[in-house]
DOMAR-260658 format. One record per residue (C-alpha): residue number from 1; residue in three letters; x negated, z, y negated. Coordinates in steps of 0.001 Angstrom, whole numbers, plus 500000, padded with zeros to 6 digits. Example, Ala and Ser with C-alpha at 12.3 -4.5 7.8 and 13.67 -1.06 7.14 Angstrom:
+-----+---------+--------+--------+--------+
! num ! residuo !     c1 !     c3 !     c2 !
+-----+---------+--------+--------+--------+
!   1 !     Ala ! 487700 ! 507800 ! 504500 !
!   2 !     Ser ! 486330 ! 507140 ! 501060 !
+-----+---------+--------+--------+--------+
END
This chain:
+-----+---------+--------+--------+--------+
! num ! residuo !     c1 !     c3 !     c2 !
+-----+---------+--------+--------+--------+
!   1 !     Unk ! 483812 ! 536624 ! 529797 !
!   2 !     Unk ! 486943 ! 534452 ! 529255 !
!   3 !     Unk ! 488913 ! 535417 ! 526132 !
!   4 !     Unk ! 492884 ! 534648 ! 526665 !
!   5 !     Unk ! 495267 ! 533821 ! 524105 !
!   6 !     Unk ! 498434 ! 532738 ! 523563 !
!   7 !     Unk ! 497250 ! 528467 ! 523112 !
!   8 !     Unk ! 494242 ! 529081 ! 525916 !
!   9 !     Unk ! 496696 ! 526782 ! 528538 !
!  10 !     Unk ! 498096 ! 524429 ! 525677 !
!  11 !     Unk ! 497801 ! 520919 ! 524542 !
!  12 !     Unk ! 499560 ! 520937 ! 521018 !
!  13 !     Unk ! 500975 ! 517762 ! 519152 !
!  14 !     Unk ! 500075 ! 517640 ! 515668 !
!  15 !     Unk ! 500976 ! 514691 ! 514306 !
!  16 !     Unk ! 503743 ! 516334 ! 512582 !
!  17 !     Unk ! 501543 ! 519380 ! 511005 !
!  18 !     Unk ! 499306 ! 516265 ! 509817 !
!  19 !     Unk ! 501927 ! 513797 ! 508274 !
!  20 !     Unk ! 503470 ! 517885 ! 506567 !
!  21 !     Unk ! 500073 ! 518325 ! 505531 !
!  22 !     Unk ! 499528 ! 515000 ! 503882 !
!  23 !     Unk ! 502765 ! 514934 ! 502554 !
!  24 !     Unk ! 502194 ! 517809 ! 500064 !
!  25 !     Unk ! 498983 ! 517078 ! 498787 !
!  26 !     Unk ! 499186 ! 514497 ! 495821 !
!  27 !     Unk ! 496623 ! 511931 ! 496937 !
!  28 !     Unk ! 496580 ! 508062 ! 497933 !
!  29 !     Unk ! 497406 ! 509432 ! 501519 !
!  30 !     Unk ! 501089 ! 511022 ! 500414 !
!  31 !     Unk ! 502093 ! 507248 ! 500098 !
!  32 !     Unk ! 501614 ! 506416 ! 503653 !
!  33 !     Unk ! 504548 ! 506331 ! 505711 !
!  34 !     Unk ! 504327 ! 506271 ! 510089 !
!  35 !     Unk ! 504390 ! 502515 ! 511655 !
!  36 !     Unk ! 505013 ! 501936 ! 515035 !
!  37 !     Unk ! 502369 ! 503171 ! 517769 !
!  38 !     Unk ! 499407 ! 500780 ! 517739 !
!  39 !     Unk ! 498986 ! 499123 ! 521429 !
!  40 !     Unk ! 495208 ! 498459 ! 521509 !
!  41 !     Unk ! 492668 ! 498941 ! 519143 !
!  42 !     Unk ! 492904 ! 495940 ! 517235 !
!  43 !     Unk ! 496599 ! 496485 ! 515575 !
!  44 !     Unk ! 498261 ! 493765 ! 514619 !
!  45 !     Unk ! 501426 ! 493520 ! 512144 !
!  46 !     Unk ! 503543 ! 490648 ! 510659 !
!  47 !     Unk ! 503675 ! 490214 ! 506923 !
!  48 !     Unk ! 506846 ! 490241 ! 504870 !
!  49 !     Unk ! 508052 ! 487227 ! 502882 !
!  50 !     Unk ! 508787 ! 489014 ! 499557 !
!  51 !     Unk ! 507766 ! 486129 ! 497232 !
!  52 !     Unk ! 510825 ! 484459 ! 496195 !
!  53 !     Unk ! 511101 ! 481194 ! 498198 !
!  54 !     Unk ! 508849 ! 477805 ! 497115 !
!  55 !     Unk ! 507477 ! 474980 ! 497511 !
!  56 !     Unk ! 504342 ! 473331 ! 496479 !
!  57 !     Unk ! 504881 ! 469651 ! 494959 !
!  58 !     Unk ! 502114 ! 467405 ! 496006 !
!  59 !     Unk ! 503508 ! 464484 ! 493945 !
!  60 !     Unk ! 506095 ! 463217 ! 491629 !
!  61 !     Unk ! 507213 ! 459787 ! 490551 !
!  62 !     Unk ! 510055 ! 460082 ! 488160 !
!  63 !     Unk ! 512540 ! 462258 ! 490197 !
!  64 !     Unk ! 511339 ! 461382 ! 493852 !
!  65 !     Unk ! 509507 ! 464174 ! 494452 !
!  66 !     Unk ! 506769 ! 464468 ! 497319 !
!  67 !     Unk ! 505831 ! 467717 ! 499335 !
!  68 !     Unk ! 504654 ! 468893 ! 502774 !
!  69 !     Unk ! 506975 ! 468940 ! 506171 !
!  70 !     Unk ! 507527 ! 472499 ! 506163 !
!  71 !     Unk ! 508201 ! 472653 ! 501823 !
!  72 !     Unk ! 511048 ! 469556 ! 502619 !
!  73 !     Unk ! 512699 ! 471180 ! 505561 !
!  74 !     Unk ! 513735 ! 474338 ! 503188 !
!  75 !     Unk ! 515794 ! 472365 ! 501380 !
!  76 !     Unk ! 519551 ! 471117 ! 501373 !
!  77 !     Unk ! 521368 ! 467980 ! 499477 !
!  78 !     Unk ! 522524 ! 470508 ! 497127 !
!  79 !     Unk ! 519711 ! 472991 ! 496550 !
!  80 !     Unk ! 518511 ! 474136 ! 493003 !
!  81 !     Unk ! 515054 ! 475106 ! 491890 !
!  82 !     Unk ! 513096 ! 475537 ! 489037 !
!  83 !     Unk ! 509073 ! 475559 ! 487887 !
!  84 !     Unk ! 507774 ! 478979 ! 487430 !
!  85 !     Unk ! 508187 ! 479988 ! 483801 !
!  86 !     Unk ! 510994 ! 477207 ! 483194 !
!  87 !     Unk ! 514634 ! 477611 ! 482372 !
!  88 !     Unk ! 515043 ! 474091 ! 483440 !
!  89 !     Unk ! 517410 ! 473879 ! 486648 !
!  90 !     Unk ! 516904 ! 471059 ! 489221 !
!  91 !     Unk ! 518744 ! 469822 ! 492117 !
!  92 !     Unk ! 518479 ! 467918 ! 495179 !
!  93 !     Unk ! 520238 ! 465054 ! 495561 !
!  94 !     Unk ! 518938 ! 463415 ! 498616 !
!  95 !     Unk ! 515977 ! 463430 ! 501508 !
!  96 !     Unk ! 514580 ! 460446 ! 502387 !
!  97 !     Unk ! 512382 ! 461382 ! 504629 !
!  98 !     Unk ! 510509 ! 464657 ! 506579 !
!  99 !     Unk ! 508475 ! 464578 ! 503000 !
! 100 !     Unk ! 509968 ! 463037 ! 499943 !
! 101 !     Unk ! 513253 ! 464279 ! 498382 !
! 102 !     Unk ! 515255 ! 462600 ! 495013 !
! 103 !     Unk ! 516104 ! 465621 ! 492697 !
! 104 !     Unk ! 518094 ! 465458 ! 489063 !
! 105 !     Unk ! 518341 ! 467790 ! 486677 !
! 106 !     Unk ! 521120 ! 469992 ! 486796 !
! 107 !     Unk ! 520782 ! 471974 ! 483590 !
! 108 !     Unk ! 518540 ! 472279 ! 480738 !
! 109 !     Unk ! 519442 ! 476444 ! 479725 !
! 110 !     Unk ! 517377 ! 475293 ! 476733 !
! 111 !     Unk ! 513924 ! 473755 ! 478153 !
! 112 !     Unk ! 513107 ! 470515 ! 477086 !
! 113 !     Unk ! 511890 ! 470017 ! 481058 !
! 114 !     Unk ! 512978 ! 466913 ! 482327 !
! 115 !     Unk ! 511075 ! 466365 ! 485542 !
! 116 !     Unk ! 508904 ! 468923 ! 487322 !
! 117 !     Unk ! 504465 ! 468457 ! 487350 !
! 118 !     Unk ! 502778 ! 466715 ! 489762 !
! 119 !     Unk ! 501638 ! 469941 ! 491501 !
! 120 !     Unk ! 504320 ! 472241 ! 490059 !
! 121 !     Unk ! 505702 ! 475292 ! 492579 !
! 122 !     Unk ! 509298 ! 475474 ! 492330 !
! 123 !     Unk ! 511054 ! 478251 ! 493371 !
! 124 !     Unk ! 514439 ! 477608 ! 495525 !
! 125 !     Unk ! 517259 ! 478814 ! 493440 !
! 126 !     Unk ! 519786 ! 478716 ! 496033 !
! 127 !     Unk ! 521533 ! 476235 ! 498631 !
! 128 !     Unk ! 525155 ! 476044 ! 498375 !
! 129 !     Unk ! 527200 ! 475028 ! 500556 !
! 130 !     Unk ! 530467 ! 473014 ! 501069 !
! 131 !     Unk ! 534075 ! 474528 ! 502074 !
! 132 !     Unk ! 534365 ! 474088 ! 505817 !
! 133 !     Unk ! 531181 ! 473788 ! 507125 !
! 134 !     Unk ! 529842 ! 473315 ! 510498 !
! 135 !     Unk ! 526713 ! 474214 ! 512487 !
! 136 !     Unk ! 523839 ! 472741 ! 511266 !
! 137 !     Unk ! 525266 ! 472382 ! 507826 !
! 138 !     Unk ! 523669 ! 476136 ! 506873 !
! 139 !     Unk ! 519975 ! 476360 ! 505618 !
! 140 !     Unk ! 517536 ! 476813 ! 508709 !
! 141 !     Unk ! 515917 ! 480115 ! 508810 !
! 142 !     Unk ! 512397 ! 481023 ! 509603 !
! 143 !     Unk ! 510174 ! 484331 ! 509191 !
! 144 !     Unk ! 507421 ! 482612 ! 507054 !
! 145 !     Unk ! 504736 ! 485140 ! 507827 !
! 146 !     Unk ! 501244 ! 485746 ! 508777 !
! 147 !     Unk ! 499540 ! 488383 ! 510780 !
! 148 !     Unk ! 497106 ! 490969 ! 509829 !
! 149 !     Unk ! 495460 ! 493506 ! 511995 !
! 150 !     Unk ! 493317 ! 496641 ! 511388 !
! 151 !     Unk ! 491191 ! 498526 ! 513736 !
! 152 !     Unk ! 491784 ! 502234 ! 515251 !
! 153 !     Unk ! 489639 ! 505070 ! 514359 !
! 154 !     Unk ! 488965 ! 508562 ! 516244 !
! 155 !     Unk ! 489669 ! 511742 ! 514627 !
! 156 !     Unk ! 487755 ! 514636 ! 516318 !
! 157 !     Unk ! 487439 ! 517999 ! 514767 !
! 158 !     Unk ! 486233 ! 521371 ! 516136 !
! 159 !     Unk ! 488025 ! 524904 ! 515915 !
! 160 !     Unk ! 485241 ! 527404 ! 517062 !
! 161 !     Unk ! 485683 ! 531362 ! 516546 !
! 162 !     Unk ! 483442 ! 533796 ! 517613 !
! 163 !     Unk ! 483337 ! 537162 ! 520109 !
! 164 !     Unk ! 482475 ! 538831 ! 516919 !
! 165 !     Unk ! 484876 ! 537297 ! 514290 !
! 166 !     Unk ! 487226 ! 538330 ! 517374 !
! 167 !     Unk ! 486681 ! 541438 ! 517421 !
! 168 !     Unk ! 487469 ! 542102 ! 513774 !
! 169 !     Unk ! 490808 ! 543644 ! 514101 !
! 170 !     Unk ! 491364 ! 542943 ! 510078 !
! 171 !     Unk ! 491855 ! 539616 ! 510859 !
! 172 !     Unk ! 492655 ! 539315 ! 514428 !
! 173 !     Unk ! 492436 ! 536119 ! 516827 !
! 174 !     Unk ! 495867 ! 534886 ! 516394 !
! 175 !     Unk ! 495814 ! 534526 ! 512698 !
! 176 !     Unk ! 491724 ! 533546 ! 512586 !
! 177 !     Unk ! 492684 ! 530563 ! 515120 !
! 178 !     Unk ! 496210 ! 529687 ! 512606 !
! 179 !     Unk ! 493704 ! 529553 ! 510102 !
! 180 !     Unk ! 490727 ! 527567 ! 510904 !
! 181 !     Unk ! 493312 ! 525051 ! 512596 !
! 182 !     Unk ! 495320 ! 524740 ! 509406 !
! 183 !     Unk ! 492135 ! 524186 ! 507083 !
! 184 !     Unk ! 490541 ! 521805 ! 509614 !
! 185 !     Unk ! 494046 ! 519681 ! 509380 !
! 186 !     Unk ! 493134 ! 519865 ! 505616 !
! 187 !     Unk ! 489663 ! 518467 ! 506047 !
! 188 !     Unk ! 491698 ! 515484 ! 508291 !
! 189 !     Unk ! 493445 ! 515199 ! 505518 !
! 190 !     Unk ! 491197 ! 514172 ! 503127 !
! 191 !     Unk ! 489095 ! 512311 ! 505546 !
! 192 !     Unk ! 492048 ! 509982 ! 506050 !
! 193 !     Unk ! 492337 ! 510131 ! 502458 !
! 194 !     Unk ! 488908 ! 508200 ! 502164 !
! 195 !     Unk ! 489161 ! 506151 ! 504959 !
! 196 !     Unk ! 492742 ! 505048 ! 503361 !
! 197 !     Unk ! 490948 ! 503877 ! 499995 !
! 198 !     Unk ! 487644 ! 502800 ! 501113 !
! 199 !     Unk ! 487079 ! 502415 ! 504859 !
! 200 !     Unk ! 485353 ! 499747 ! 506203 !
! 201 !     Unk ! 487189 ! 497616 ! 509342 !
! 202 !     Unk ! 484789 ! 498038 ! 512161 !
! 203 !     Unk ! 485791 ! 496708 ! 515633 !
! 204 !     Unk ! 484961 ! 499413 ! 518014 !
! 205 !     Unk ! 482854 ! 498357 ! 521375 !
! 206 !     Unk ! 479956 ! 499795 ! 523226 !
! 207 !     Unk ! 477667 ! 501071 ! 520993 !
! 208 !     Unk ! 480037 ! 500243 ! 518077 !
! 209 !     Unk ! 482453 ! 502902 ! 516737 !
! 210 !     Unk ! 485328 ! 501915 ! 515776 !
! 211 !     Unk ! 486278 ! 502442 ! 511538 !
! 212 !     Unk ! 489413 ! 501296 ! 510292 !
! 213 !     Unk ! 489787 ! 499785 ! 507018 !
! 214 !     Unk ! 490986 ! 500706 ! 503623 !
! 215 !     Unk ! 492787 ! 499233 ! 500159 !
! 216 !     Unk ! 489521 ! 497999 ! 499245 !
! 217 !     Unk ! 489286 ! 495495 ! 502114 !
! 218 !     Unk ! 493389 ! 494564 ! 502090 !
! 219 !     Unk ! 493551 ! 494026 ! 498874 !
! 220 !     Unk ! 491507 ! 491682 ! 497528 !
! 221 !     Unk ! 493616 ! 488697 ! 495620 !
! 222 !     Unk ! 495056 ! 490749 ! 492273 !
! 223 !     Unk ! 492967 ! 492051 ! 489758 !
! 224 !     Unk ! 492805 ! 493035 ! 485976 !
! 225 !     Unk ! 489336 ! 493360 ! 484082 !
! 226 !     Unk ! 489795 ! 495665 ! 481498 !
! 227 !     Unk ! 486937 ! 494440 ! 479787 !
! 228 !     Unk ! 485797 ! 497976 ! 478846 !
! 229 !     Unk ! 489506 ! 499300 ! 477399 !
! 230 !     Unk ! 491125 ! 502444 ! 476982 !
! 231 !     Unk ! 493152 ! 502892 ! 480183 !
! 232 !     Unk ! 496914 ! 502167 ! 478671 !
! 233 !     Unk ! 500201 ! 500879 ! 478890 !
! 234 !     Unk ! 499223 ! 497256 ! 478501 !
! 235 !     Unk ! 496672 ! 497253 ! 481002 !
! 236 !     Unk ! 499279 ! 498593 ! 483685 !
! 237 !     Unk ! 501686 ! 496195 ! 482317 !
! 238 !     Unk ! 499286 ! 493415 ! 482729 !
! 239 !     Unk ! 498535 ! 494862 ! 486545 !
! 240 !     Unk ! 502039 ! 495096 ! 487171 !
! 241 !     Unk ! 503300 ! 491634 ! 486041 !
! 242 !     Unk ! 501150 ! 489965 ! 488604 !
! 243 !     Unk ! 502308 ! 492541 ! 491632 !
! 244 !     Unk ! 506039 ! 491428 ! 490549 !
! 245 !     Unk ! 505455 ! 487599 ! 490222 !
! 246 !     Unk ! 504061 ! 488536 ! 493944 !
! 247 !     Unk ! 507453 ! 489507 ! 494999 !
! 248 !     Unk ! 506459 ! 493372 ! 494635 !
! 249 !     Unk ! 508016 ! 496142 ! 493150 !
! 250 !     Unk ! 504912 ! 498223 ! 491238 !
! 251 !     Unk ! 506003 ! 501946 ! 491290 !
! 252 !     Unk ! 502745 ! 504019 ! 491624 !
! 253 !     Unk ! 499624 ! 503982 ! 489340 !
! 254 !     Unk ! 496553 ! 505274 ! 491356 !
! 255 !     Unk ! 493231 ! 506761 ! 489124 !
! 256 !     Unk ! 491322 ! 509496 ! 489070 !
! 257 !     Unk ! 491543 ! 512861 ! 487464 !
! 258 !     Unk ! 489926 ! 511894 ! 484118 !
! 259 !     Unk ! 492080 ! 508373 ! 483976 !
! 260 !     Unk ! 495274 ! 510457 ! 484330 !
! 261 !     Unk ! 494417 ! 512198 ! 481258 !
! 262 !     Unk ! 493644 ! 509287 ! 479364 !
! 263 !     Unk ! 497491 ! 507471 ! 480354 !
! 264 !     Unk ! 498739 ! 510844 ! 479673 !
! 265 !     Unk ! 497133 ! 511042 ! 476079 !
! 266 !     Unk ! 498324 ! 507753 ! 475292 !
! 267 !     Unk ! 501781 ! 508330 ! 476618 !
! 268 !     Unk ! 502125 ! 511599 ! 474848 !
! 269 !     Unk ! 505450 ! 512951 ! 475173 !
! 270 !     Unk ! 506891 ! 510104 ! 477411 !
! 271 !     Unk ! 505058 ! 511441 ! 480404 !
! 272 !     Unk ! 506527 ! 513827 ! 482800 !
! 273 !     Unk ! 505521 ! 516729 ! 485204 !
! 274 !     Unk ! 507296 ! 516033 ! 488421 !
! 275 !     Unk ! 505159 ! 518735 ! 490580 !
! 276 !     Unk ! 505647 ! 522285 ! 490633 !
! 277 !     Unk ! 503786 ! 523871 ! 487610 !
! 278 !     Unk ! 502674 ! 526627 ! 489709 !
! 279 !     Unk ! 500316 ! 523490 ! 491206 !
! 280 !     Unk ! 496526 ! 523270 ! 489814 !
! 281 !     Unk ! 494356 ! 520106 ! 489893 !
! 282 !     Unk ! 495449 ! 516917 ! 491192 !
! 283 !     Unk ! 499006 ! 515982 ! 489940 !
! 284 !     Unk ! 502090 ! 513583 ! 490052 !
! 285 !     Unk ! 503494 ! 512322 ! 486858 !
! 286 !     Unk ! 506106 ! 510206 ! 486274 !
! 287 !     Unk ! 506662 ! 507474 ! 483069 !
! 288 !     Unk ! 509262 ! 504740 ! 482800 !
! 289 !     Unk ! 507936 ! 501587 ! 483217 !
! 290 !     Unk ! 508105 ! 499079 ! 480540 !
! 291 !     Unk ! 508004 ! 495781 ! 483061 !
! 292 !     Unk ! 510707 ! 497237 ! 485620 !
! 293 !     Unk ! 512597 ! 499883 ! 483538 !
! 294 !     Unk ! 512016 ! 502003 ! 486627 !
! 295 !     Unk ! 510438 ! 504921 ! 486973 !
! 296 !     Unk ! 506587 ! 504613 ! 488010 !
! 297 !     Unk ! 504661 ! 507646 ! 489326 !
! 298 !     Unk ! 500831 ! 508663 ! 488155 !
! 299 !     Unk ! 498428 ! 510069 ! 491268 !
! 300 !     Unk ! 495372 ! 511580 ! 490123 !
! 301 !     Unk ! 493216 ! 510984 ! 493369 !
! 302 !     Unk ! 489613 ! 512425 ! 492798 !
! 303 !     Unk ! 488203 ! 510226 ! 495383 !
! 304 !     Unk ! 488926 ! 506819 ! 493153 !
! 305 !     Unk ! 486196 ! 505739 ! 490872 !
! 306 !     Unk ! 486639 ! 506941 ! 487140 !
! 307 !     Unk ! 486183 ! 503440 ! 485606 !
! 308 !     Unk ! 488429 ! 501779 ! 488386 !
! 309 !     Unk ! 492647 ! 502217 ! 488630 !
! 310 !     Unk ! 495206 ! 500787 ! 490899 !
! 311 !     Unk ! 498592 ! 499715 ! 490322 !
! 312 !     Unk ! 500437 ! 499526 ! 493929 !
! 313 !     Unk ! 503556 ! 498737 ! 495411 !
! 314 !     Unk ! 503631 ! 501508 ! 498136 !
! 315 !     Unk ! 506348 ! 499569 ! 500784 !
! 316 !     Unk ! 503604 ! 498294 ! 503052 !
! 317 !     Unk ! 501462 ! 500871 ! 503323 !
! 318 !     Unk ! 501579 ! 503072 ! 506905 !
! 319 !     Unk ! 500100 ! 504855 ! 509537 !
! 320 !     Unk ! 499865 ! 503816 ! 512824 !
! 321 !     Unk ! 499311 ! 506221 ! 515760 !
! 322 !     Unk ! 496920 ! 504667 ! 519114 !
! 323 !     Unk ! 499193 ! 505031 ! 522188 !
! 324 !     Unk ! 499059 ! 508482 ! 523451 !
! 325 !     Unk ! 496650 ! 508766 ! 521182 !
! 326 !     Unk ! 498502 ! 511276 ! 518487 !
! 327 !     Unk ! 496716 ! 513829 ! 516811 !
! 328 !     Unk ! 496453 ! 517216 ! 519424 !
! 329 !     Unk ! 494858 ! 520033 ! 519342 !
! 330 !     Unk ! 493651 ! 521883 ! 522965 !
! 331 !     Unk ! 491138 ! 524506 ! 524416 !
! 332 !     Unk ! 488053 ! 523319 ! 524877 !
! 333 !     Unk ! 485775 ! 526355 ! 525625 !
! 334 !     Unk ! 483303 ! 526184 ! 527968 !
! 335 !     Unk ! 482382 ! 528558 ! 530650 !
! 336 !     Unk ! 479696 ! 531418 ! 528987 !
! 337 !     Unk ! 480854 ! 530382 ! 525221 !
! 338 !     Unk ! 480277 ! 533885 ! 523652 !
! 339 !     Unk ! 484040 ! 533108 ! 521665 !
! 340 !     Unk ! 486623 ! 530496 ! 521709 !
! 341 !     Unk ! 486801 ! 526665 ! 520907 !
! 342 !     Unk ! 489618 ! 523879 ! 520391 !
! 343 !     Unk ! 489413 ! 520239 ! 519884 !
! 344 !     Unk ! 491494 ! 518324 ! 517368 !
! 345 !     Unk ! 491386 ! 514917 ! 518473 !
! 346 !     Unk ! 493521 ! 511408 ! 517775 !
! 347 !     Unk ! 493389 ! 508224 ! 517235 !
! 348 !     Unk ! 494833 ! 505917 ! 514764 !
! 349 !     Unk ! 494695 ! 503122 ! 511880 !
! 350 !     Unk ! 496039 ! 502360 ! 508519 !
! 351 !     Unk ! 499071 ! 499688 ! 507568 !
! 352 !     Unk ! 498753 ! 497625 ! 504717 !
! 353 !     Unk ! 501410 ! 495074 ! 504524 !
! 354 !     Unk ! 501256 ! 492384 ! 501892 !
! 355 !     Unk ! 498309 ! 494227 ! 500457 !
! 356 !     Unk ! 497375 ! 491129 ! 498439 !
! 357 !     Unk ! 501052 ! 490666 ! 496613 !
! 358 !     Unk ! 501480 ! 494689 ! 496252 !
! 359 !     Unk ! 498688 ! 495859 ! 494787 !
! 360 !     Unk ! 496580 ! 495221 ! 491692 !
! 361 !     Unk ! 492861 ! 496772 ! 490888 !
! 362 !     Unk ! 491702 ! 497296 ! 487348 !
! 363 !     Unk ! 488467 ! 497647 ! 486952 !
! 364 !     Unk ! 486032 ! 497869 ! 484218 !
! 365 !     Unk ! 487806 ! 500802 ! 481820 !
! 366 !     Unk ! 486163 ! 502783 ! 480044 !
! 367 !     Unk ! 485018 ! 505867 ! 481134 !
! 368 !     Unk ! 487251 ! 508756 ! 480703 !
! 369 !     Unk ! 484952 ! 511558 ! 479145 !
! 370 !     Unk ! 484352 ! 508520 ! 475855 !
! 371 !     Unk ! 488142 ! 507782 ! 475743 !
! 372 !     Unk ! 489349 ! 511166 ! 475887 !
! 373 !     Unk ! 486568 ! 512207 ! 472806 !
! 374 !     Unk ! 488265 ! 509036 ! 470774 !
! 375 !     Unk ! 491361 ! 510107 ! 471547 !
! 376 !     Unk ! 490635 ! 513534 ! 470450 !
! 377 !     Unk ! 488547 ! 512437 ! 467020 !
! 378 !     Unk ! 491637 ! 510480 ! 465974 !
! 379 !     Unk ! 494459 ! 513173 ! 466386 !
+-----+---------+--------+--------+--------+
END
């Protein structure tokens, strides 16, 4: 017997239950935005130049300063810079060639710099330039970029409901099938979740399937080693100075349940509720951030390690949809199936721009079970 209802001929999109679904839970997932359809299965995306523009001296004799072709051809007769961590202003005076520029120094603003390091990165200031200019007299601009890729990943769940749980009019098909397909979006939900944070990237090929990966294999250059510390202020501090000397802007703090408690401890009453209070477990908090002055959010994600944290910078991070490949739902009951059955099934892969200048691990804090008993023993 076929069993007819009101989705038995339909093929339903999704993807916009799935990105409401993710956007109210308070996990790692809420952060990800939607990128552009992936082409193949192998996505591919350009990086953004958010450092502040440099270049990388190679040597320095006096003020005749030596770098690489593409370093030299950022700059202008004209063009300040400084050294990382120096008030002391340079400027260009001349080229003499594709590699070696003459620079002077333009203003002390109280360093007692006089010449730059031998391998010193200075950071371009900025290139003015003179009243009536002409082509070629601007400063040449080029995206400075790399290209990173991830790999897609199929989503496949099954809705199944039964002749019997059918024919239980206290429930009734309709509202069974509204059910089961709501809490298996859920169960996508935090599946993505995991993938999102930990996923491995696996190319997909015959015999292969296909994984894509997560923060863990992005974001891999910026760390902090607690060194067995109460998770604190300084220690996000510390995680969030090198994300903004990266050209980020740190605005989230990512730990588990028991970490959250621990910043929240420590924080006292500078910590704020920005969730409903009607909402139990995980939770969003909010604190003003001593390096920015901003405000930077606390997720308590149950799914990230209680002696590990993450302070992130959530611009780059996305989701990216195969080609026709969005998340659908349709009816996939076979002939002599004693009840009904639909497929939710999609296809997609994870963003993570500038991973490596966004986001900074801590790792090695102390549990949160013996900082939360110290805590408590000195109050």
């Amino acid at each position: 017997m076929q069993y007819e209802y009101s989705y038995s001929n339909q093929r339903r999109d999704l993807t916009d239950v799935l990105s409401t679904v993710i956007s109210e839970q308070p996990r790692f997932i809420s952060l990800f935005g939607t990128a552009e359809d992936a082409k193949q299965r192998k996505h591919e995306w350009l990086q953004d130049q958010i450092a502040p523009r440099s270049i990388t001296l190679s040597n320095v004799a006096t003020l005749t300063c030596t770098a690489g072709v593409s370093d030299v051809a950022k700059l202008l007769v004209g063009t300040t810079l400084n050294v990382k961590d120096d008030t002391a202003l340079f400027r260009v005076t001349s080229k003499t060639n594709t590699t070696t520029f003459v620079i002077e120094l333009a203003a002390a603003n109280g360093s007692d710099t006089t010449a730059p390091g031998n391998t010193d990165v200075m950071s371009i200031v900025n290139s003015p330039i003179k009243e009536g200019s002409n082509n070629g007299d601007g400063e040449q601009q080029y995206r400075e970029s790399d290209v990173a890729y991830n790999q897609t990943q199929i989503l496949r769940k099954e809705v199944i409901l039964t002749r019997t749980s059918m024919g239980i009019d206290t429930y009734g098909l309709e509202n069974s099938l509204a059910n089961q397909s709501a809490f298996a979006m859920q169960q996508v939900a935090r599946d993505l979740n995991k993938s999102a944070l930990i996923g491995a990237r696996v190319a997909g090929s015959s015999g292969v399937l296909g994984e894509a990966g997560g923060l863990y294999t992005f974001a891999t250059a910026l760390s902090v080693d607690a060194d067995t510390s109460t998770f604190d202020n300084f220690i996000v501090n510390d995680a969030a100075q090198d994300i903004i000397d990266e050209g980020g802007m740190p605005s989230v703090i990512l730990c588990g349940p028991g970490q959250a408690r621990v910043l929240s401890a420590v924080n006292n009453d500078k910590i704020r509720i920005i969730r409903e209070d009607k909402k139990r477990g995980s939770y969003v908090a909010s604190i003003t951030n001593d390096m920015t002055g901003g405000e930077q959010i606390i997720i308590a994600d149950y799914d990230i390690s209680d002696t590990q944290a993450w302070v992130v910078d959530p611009a780059g991070f996305a989701i990216s949809y195969l080609n026709t490949g969005h998340i659908t739902d349709e009816d996939t009951t076979t002939k002599g199936f004693d009840g009904v059955q639909r497929t939710i099934l999609g296809e997609l892969t994870f963003e993570f721009k500038n991973a490596n200048q966004r986001c900074c691990k801590i790792e090695n804090l102390t549990a949160s079970a013996t900082a939360l008993a110290a805590i408590r023993d000195a109050s």
